[in-house]
N, C-alpha and C positions, 0 to 999 in steps of 0.2 A: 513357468514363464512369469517374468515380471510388466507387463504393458504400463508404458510411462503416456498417459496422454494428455495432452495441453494445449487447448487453440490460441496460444499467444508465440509468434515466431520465439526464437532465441537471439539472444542478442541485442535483444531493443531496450526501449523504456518501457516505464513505468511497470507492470507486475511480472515482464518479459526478465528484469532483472533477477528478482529471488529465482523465479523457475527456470532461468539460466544455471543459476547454482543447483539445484533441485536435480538437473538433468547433469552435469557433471556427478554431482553424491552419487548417483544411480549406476552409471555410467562405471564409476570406480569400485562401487561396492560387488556390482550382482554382474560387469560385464557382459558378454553375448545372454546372457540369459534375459536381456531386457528387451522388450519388441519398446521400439521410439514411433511416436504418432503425434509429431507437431505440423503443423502448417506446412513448413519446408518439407514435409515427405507424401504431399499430396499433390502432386500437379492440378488440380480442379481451383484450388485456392491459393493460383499463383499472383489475385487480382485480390486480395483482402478486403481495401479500402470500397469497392464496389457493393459489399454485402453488406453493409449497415450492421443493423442489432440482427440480421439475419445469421452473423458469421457463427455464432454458436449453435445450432441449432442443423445449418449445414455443416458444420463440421462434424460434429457428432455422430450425422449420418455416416460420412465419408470415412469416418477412422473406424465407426462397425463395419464398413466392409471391409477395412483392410484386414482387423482383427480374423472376422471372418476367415478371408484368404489364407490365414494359417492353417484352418481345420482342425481346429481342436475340438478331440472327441471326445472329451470332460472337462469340463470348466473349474471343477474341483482342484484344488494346490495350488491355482495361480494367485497371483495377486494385482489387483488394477491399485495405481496411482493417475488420479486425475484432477482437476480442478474447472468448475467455470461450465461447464456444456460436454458430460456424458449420461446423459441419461440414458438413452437407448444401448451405448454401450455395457454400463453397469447392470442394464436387465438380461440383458444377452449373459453377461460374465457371471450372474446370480443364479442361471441356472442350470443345476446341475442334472447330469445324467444319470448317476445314481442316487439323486436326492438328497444331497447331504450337504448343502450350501450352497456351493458352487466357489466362485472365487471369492477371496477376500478385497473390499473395497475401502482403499483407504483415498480423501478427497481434501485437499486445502482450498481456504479458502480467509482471501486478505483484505475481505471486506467485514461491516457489521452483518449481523444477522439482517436477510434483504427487508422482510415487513417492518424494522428498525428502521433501516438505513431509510426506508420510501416515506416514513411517518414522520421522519426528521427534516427530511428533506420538502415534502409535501408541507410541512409547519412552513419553512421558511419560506418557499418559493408563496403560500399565499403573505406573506408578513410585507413581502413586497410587490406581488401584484404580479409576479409571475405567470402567465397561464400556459402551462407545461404540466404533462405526470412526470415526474423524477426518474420512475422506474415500473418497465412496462408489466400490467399483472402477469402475462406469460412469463415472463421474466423471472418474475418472482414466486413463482407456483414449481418452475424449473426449479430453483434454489433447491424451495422444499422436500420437493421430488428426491433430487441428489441426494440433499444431504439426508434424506431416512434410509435413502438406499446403503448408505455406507455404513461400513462396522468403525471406523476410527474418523475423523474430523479434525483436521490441521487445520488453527488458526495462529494468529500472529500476538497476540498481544492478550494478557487478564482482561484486558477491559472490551476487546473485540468479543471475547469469549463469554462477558456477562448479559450480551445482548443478544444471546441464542437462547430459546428454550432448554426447558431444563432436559428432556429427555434429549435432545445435542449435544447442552451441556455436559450429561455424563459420558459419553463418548470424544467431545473433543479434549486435544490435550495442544497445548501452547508451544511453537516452534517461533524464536524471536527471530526477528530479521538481523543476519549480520552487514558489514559493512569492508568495503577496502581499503583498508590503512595506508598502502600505498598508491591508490588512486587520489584518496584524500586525507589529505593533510596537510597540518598548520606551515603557515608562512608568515611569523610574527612581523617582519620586514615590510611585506605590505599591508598590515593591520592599518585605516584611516586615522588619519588626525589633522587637526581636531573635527568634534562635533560627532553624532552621531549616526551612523550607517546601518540602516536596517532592511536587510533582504526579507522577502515574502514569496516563496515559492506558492503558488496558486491558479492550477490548471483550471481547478471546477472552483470560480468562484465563492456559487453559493455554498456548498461544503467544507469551502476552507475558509471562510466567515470573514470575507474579505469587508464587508460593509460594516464588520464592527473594528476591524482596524482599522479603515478608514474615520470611526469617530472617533479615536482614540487619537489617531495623529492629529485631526481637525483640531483636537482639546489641548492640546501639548502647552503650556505656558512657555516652554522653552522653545524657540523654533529652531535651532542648529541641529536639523536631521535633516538626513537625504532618504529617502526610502525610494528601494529599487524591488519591481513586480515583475516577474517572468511567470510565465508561462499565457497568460493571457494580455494580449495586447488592447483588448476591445471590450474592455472587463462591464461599460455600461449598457452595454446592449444586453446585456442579462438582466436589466433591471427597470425599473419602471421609468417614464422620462424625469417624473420629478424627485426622485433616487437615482441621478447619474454619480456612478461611484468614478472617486477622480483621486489616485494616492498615487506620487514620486512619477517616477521613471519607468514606463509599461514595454517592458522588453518585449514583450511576446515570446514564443517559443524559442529557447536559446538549445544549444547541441554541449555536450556534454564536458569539453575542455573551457567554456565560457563559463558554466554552472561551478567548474571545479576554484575559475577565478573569482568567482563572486563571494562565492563560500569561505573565501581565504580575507578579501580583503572588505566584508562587509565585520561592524561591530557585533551584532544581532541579527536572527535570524529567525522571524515569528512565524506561527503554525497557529492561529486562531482556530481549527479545525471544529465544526459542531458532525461529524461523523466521520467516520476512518477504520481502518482495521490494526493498522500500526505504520506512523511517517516515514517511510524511509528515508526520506531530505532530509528529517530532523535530525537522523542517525548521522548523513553525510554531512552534514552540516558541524555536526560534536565532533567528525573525525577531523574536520578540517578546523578545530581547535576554536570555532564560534559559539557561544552559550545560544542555546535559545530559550523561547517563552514559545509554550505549548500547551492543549489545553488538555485535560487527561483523554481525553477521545485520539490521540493520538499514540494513544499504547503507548508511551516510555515511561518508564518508573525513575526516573532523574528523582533526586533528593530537592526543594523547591529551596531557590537561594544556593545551591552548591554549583550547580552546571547548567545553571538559567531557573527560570520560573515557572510555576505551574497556573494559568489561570483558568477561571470556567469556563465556559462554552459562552458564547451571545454577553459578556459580558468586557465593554467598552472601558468602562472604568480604570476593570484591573488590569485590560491591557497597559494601560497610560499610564499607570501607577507602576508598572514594570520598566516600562519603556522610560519612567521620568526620574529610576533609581539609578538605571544607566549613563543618563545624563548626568545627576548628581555624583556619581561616583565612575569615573572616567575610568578608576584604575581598576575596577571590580571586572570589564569588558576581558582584561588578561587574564586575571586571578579565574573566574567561571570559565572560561577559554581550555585554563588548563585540564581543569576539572573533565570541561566538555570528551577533552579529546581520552583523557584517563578510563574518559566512561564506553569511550566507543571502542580502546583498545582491548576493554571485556569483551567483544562483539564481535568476532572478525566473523567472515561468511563462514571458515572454518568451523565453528562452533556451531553455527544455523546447521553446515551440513550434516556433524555428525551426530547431531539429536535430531534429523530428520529421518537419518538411515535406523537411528537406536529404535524411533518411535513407529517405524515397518514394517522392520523385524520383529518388534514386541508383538503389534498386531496381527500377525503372520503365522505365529506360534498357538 
């Protein structure tokens, strides 16, 4: 038996999307032999949004019992797929009845290593006066747990993969995120003119280093920008009063045919990111034939100058110094554009899926 488990519905946003695909691969590879353990097949967790940072932790209980309710009377030859909140399942599935392992556990996982991601995030949040933990120790003592429990460790990107320890390290192996080419794609027709158009996909502010592109637009010599911000509409209340961050157009959370016009008819499309596992926006964004400027914390190995730019993390400067080549050169917005989308038709989810199923199977054997 194969057990797929995932406390994130199918079908949504944000990490809902890759392990949308995750469970189709599965689905088509290994058919009935897969037991499915999402959200949707729990009646108890028909109310998500009520359980806060609890959702992981009750899920987990609830999908070992469902495991349970199979009766397997060796745990041995299966193999768990999960991510995010199975501990107690993975200990159940480890052991075996005649001692010889038990199941194989393989776990993704599309964030940095968590004491990374908390240290990163814990920098910024005092830089600005934050008084927040980023992320809760249980939380992240869970991670740990997990990820020692598993024999194989799916992440998304080189650079997600360099902020895990090394004994992780030698067990994880790199599954990119692909992307929908026929969801998104170019529409040179509605490409802006004149002046500059720059989207900023940015849910979690402080993560996606919103306060440093906002000093970077402040500096701009050239002022013919518009900068439009989705996903957070009330981006200052995360910040201290005398750091109220204030950049373009604060869309707030937009739904996903709005995302698709934005993507199409914005010049640039910036990922300031100081932690991540790998952008997925950055990927929709190249399919829909926009260059962006990303900082390498966002896992894409883009060429810097062929299909947008690469700048550092916390660094305002070189945003503006990207931001102000685009302005200079109008025509570069196409030329990168093309590039963008060339680089995301390497990328389809197709590709994601069948180096997910390759890297299973390997571990399986």
């Amino acid at each position: 038996m194969i057990i797929f488990s995932f406390p994130h519905p199918l079908n949504g946003n944000g990490p809902s999307r890759p392990i949308t695909r995750l469970w189709e691969a599965a689905h088509a590879a290994w058919g009935d032999r897969v037991l499915r353990v999402v959200p949707e097949d729990l009646p108890e967790l028909s109310d998500t949004a009520r359980l806060g940072d609890a959702i992981g932790p009750c899920f987990d209980d609830l999908a070992r019992e469902r495991i349970l309710s199979h009766h397997l009377s060796n745990t041995d030859g299966h193999v768990f797929i999960g991510g995010g909140a199975f501990l107690n399942q993975a200990r159940f599935l480890k052991t075996s009845a005649v001692g010889t392992g038990g199941a194989v556990v393989v776990s993704t996982w599309y964030s940095s290593y968590a004491e990374h991601a908390a240290k990163v995030l814990a920098d910024e949040y005092r830089r600005w006066g934050i008084e927040r933990t980023p992320i809760h120790p249980y939380l992240i003592w869970r991670a740990k747990m997990e990820q020692g429990i598993s024999d194989t460790v799916i992440v998304p990107s080189e650079f997600c993969k360099s902020t895990y320890p090394k004994e992780t390290r030698e067990k994880a192996r790199v599954v990119e995120f692909g992307v929908d080419l026929d969801e998104f794609k170019p529409d040179m027709e509605a490409k802006p003119s004149p002046g500059l158009h720059v989207l900023i996909p940015a849910t979690n502010p402080p993560r996606k280093g919103l306060a440093y592109a906002s000093d970077a637009v402040d500096h701009l010599a050239h002022r013919d920008i518009r900068v439009t911000l989705t996903g957070s509409g009330q981006v200052g209340k995360l910040y201290t009063k005398d750091r109220l961050i204030q950049i373009g157009d604060a869309l707030g959370w937009v739904g996903n045919a709005e995302m698709r016009r934005l993507y199409q008819t914005s010049s640039v499309a910036l990922f300031p990111s100081i932690e991540e596992g790998q952008c997925l926006s950055a990927l929709e964004s190249m399919a829909s034939g926009t260059p962006v400027i990303v900082t390498p914390e966002c896992g894409h190995v883009i060429t810097d100058g062929k299909e947008g730019f690469i700048v550092p993390s916390r660094d305002p400067a070189a945003i503006q110094k990207a931001l102000q080549y685009f302005i200079d050169n109008p025509s570069e917005v196409a030329r990168m554009g093309r590039e963008a989308r060339a680089y995301a038709e390497r990328r389809p989810w197709s590709r994601f899926q069948a180096e997910f199923v390759r890297v299973v199977e390997e571990a399986a054997t």
